[in-house]
Every structure is written in C-alpha cells, then in structure tokens.
PALUM-971437 format. One record per atom (N, C-alpha, C, O): z, y, x. Coordinates in steps of 0.001 Angstrom, whole numbers, padded with zeros to 6 digits, always signed. Example, Ala and Ser with C-alpha at 12.3 -4.5 7.8 and 13.67 -1.06 7.14 Angstrom:
<recs>
+007800-005690+013190+007800-004500+012300+007800-003300+013200+008465-003319+014236+007080-002250+012850+007140-001060+013670+007870+000030+012900+008039+001138+013409
</recs>
This chain:
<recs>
+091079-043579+019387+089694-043286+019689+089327-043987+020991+090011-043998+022015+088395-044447+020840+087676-045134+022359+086559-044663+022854+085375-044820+022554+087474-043669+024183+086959-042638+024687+086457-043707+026001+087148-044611+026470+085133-043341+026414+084686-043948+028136+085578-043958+029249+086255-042958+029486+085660-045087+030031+086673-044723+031001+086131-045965+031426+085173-046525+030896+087033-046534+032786+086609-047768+033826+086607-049192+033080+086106-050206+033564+087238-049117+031841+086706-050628+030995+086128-050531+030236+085290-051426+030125+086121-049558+029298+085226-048887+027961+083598-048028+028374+083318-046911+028811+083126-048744+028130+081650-047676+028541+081195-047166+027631+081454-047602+026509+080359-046068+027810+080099-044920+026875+079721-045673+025511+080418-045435+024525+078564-046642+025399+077956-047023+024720+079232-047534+023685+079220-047126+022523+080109-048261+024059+081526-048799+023549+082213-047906+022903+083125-048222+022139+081861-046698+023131+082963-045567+022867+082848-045181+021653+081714-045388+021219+083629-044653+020843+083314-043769+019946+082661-042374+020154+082028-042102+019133+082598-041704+020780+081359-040477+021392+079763-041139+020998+078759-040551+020595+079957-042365+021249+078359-042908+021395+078101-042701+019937+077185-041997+019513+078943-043339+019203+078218-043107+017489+078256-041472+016796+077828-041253+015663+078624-040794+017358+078568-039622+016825+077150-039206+016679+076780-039095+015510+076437-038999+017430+075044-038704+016853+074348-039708+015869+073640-039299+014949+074551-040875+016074+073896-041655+015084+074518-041308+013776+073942-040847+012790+075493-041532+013884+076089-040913+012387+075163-039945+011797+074396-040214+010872+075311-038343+012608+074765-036987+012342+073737-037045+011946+073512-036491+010870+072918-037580+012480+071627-038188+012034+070857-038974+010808+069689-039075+010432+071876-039373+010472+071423-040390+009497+072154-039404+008233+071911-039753+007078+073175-038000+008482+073779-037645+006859+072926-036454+006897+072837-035764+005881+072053-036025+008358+071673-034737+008115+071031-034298+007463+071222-033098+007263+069866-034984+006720+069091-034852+005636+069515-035147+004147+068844-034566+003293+070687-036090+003650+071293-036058+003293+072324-036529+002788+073035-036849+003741+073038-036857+001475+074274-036581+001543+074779-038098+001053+074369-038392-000070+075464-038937+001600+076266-040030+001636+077072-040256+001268+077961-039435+001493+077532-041685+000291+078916-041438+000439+078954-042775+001290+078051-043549+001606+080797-042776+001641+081191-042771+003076+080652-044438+002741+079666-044849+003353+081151-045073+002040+080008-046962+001709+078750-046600+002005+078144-046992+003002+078398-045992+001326+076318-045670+001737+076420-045966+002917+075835-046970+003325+077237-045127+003835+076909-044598+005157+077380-045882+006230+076723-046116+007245+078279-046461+005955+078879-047358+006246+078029-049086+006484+078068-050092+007192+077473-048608+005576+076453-050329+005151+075501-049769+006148+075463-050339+007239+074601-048577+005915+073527-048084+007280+074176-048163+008651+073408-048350+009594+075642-048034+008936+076127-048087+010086+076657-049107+010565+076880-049178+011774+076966-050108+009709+077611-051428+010352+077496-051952+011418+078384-052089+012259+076195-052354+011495+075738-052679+012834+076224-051812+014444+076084-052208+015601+076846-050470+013892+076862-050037+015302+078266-049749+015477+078583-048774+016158+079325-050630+014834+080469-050540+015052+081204-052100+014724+080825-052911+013879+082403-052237+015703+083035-053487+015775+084291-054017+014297+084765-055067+013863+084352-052879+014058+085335-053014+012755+085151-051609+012084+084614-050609+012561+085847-051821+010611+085662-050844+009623+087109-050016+009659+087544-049324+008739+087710-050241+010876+088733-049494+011343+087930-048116+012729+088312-047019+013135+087010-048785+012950+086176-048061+013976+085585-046993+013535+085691-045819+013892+084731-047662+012451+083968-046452+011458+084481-045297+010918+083869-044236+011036+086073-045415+010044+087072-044525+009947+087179-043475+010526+086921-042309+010226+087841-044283+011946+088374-043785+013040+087024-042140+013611+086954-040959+013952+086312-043326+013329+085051-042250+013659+084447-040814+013083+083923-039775+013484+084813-041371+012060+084746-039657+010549+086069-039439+010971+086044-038242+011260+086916-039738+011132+088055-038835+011269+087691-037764+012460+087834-036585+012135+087302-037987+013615+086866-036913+014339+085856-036389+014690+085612-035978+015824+084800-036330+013256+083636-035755+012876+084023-035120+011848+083283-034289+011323+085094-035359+011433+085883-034322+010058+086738-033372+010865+086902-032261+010361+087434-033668+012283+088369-032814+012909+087718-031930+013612+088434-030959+013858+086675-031853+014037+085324-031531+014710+084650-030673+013708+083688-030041+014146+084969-030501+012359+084071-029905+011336+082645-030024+011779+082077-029044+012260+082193-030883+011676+080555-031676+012002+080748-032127+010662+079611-032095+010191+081433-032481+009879+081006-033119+008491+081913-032931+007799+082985-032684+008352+081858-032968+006428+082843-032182+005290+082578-033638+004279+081706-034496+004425+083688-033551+003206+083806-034243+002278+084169-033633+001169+085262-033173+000840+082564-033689+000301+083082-033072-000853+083675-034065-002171+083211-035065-002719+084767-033367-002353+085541-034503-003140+084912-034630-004684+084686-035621-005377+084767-033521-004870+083655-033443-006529+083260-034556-006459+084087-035388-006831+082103-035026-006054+081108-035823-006156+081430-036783-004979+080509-037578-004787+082425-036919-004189+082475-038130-003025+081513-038031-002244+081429-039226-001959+080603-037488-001586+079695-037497-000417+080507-036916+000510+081452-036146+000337+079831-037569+001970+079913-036906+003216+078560-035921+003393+077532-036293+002828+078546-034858+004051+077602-033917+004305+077822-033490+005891+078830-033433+006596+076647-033262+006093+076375-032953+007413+076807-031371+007422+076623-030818+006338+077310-030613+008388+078141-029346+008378+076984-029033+009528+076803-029796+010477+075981-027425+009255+075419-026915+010016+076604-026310+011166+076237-025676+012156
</recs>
C-alpha cells in the first residue's frame, strides 16, 4: 500500500483514491472491470487498483457479491 510519507504524497497514495472509488459504486453496483475502466485514469498500474479494493474490502467499505460479480458500496 502507498501510504503518504516524505517521498510519496498524499495525492500518490493509495488513501487518495479511496473516496473516488466510494463515490463512483455508491449509487451503484459495479463490477470490478466496470469500475476499473471509470478508474484508470487515477491509478499507475492495475496492480494499484487491486491493491486498492483489497483495503476497501479489509475496511468493509465494499463487499463482493459473488452471485452476480459486482462490487457494492457497504453503508
């Protein structure tokens, strides 16, 4: 995870995309390509993006329902 610190700035970080993410599944429901193609632009690799639902899934901020493959926004 690329947390802010004296070479990494916030904007760089993974913290920074967390709301954009939230934002864009809160209305509704994605799957993780959907979400991915809307997010490209705000990440350096598709190892980043991952990286990034992984601790919006560890965080329970977002769930994956496997039925149907969407990500969902977790009130």
């Amino acid at each position: 995870m690329k947390l802010p610190n004296k070479i990494t700035s916030y904007k760089e970080s993974s913290l920074s995309k967390f709301p954009t993410i939230l934002e864009c599944i809160q209305d509704r429901e994605m799957t993780p390509l959907e979400l991915y193609v809307k997010m490209e632009k705000y990440f350096d690799s598709f190892s980043d993006y991952i990286e990034t639902l992984d601790y919006l899934f560890a965080l329970n901020r977002i769930s994956l329902n496997p039925d149907i493959g969407r990500i969902t926004y977790v009130i």
